[in-house]
N, C-alpha and C positions, 0 to 999 in steps of 0.2 A: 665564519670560522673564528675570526678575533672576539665576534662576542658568546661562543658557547666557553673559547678556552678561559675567558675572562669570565665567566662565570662559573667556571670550575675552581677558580684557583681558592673560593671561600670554603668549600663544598667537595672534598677529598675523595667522595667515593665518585663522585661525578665525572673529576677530575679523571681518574683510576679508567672509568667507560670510555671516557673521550682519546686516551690514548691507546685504547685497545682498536679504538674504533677508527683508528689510523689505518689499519692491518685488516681487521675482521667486518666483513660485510655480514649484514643480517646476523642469526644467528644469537636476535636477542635474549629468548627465553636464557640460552646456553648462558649467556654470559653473567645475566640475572641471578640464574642459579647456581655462579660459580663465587661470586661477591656473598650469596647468604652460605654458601658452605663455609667461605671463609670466615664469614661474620661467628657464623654457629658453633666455629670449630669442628665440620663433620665434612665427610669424604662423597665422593659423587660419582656414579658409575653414569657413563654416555653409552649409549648405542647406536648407530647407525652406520652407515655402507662408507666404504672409504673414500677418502675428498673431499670432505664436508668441511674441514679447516678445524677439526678436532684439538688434533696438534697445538697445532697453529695459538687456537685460544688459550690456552693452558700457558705457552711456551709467551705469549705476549704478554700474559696477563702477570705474567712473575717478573716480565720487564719493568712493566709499571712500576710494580709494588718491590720492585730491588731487590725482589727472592731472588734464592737459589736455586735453580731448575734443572731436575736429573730425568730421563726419560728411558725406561726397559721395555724394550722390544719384546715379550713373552713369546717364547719358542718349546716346543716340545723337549729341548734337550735341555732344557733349564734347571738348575739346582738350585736349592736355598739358599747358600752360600753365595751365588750371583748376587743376590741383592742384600741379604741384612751384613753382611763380610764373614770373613774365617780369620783362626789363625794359620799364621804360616811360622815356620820352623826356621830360625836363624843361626846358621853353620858357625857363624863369627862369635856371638855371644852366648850361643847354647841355651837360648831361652825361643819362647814364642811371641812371635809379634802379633797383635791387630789390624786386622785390617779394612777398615768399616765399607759398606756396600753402599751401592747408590739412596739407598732409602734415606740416608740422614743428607734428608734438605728439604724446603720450605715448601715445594711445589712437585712430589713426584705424579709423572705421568707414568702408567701403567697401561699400555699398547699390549690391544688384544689379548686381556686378561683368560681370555675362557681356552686360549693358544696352548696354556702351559700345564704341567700336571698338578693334579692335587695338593702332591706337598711342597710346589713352590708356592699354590694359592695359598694353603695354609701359613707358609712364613710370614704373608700379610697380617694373619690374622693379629698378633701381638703388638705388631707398633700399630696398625690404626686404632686399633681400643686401648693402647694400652701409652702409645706415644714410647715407645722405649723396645729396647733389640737384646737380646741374652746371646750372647757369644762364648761359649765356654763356661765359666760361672759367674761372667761378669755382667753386669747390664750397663747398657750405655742408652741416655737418651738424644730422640731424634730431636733437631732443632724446632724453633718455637717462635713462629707458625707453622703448621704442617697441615697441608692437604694432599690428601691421595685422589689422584683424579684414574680411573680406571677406564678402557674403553674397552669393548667387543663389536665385531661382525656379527648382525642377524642375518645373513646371507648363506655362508659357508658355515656347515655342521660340520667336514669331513677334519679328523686332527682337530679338532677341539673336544677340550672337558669342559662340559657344564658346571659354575660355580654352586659350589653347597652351600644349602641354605644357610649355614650358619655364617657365613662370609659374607654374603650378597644380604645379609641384617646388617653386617656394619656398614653398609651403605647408608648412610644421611636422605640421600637424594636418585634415583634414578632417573635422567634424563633421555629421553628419544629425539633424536636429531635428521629432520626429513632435508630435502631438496629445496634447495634455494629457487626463489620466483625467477622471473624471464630478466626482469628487470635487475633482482639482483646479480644476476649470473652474469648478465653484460656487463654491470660492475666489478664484478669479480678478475672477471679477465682482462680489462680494462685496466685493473689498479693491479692485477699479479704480472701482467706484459709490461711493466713499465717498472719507476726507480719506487718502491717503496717510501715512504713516508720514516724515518726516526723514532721510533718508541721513547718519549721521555720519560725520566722517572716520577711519578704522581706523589707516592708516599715512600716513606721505608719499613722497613716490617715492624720499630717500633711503635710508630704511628695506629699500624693496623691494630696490633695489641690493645692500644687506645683505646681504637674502634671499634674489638671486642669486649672492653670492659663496657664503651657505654652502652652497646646492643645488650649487654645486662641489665642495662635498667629500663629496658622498653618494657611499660606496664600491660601485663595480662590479665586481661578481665576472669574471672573465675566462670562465667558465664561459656569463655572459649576455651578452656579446659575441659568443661562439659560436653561441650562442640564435637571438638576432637575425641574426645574417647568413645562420644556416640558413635561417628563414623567410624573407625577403628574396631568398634565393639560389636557393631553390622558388620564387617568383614566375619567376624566369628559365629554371630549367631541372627542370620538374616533373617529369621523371623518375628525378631523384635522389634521390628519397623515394618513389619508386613510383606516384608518382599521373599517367602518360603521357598515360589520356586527358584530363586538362588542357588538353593542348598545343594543343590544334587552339581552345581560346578565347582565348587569348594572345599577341596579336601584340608584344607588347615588356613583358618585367617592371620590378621596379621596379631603380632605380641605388641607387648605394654610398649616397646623401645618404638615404635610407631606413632604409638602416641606419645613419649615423649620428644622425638624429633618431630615432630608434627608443629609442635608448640616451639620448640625451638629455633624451627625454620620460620615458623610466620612472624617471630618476633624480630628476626634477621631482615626479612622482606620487608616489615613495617619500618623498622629503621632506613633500609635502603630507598624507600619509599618518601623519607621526611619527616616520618612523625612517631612521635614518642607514646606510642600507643600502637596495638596492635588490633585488629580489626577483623570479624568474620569473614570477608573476603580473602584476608591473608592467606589464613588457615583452607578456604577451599580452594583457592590460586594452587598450592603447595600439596593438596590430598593427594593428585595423581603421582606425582612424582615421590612422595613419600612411601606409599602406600605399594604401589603397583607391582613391584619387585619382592615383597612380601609375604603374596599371595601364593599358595599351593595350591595350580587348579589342578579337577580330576581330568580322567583321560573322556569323559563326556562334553568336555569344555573343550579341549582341544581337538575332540572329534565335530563338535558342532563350531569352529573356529568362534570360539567367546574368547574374548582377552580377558583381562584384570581392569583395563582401561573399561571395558563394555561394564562391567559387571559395579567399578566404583561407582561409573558415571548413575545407574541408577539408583545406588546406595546413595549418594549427594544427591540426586534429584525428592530422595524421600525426605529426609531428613531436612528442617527449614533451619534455615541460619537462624541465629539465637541474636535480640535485641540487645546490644550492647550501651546500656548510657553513657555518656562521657561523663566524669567526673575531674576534679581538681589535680587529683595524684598524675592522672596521666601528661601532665604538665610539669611535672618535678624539673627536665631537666630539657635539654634540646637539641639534637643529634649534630643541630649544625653548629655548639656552644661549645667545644671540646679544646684542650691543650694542643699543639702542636699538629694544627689543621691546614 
């Protein structure tokens, strides 16, 4: 234990895992892809059945990093006004006050997104793309860093609205969260029956900021731009790699914003990763999860139970990873070389 936290203390994003990892058994992928939303500045829809420590990770992980953490229960009687604020009418002054909603803070959780009706899912729509809230005729923006972390139930359909498409695009990332091993789950219980471990604080938001400027200089090869739009561009037209019968599960592939979070996240992942460059493997690590949420299947896919998971995993089996050389640039600069680490 003294020597992983001693080797976090050079190494901030390490640091950032290690304290999550006080609290959160397994559950790596999750947490991997909660560090490159952040890194990327893009939001992350989870799914899975309830228990899984959903919460939990979200709510630790702003311990870490000194956010501010607000959490909305989405409910059928929900209004917009719950979450971005309203005005309210002041008897004393005769004017109207503001009153801003839980959304302005660094880490919102968004508890069973697909719970609530349409026009509360739409009030999301503006501050995740837009980072800012219009109340009246004013705008206010949300603090900075901000991630939206969104969950739902694949279990129960009954009282829920399915997110529209155009919403479930601003997702960066869609994660699927299964069941913990035997092994884990006796950890689990193990470390949840007992006194809890202290969350310390790793970094502070301005630090992360940091973190985000230098995750801008992780170099991409033009090679994995090419990468990415290829697979991306098989989502749309799967006969351009040969794989035709595709076509009859795909009523709409995915858009350009896919391939640019695509590129986005593997640059994310390569930094969290150690290295100042980013690498064909990043990009296909990151496809399903970018990708998969995207997808418009027909009702011949969902009759023949095909996912988006089945249908990428053969689009990246066609498609070869592209040779990347290394070069000098991708050496500019060194993710563990930073101000205020």
């Amino acid at each position: 234990m003294d020597q992983s936290q001693n080797s976090g203390n050079d190494k901030p994003l390490e640091k950032v895992l290690y304290e999550v990892k006080k609290v959160i058994v397994g559950q790596d992928i999750l947490l991997e892809r909660l560090i490159v939303a952040l890194l990327a500045r893009g939001h992350i829809l989870v799914e899975g059945v309830p228990g899984l420590a959903k919460t939990m990770a979200i709510k630790t992980l702003a311990e870490a990093i000194s956010g501010e953490f607000q959490r909305i229960q989405f409910t059928p009687d929900l209004v917009p006004a719950d979450l971005i604020g309203t005005r309210i009418y002041n008897q004393k002054t005769g004017e109207f006050n503001t009153v801003l909603g839980p959304v302005f803070t660094n880490l919102l959780l968004a508890d069973e997104i697909n719970r609530a009706p349409p026009k509360v899912q739409s009030a999301l729509l503006e501050v995740m793309q837009e980072r800012q809230v219009t109340i009246g005729r004013e705008t206010y923006q949300v603090p900075n860093p901000f991630l939206t972390m969104a969950t739902q139930n694949p279990i129960e359909s009954e009282g829920t609205y399915p997110l529209p498409e155009a919403q479930v695009d601003r997702f960066m990332l869609k994660v699927l969260v299964g069941y913990p091993t035997s092994t884990e789950e006796f950890v689990i219980v193990e470390r949840m029956t007992g006194a809890l471990l202290a969350v310390q604080k790793a970094i502070d938001t301005q630090q992360l900021l940091d973190l985000q400027k230098e995750t801008d200089k992780v170099y991409v090869d033009p090679a994995l731009i090419e990468y990415a739009t290829k697979i991306v561009s098989a989502t749309r037209n799967p006969e351009s790699i040969g794989q035709s019968e595709l076509i009859p599960f795909i009523t709409f592939g995915a858009s350009p914003r896919a391939s640019i979070n695509l590129i986005l996240a593997a640059r994310a992942l390569a930094y969290v990763r150690g290295r100042t460059y980013a690498l064909p493997g990043d990009v296909r690590d990151l496809a399903l999860d970018v990708i998969r949420h995207r997808l418009v299947l027909s009702y011949e896919a969902l009759a023949d139970n095909v996912s988006s998971d089945d249908l990428l995993n053969r689009i990246l089996e066609t498609i070869p990873m592209p040779d990347v050389p290394l070069n000098e640039r991708e050496y500019a600069f060194s993710p563990r070389d930073h101000t205020n680490a």
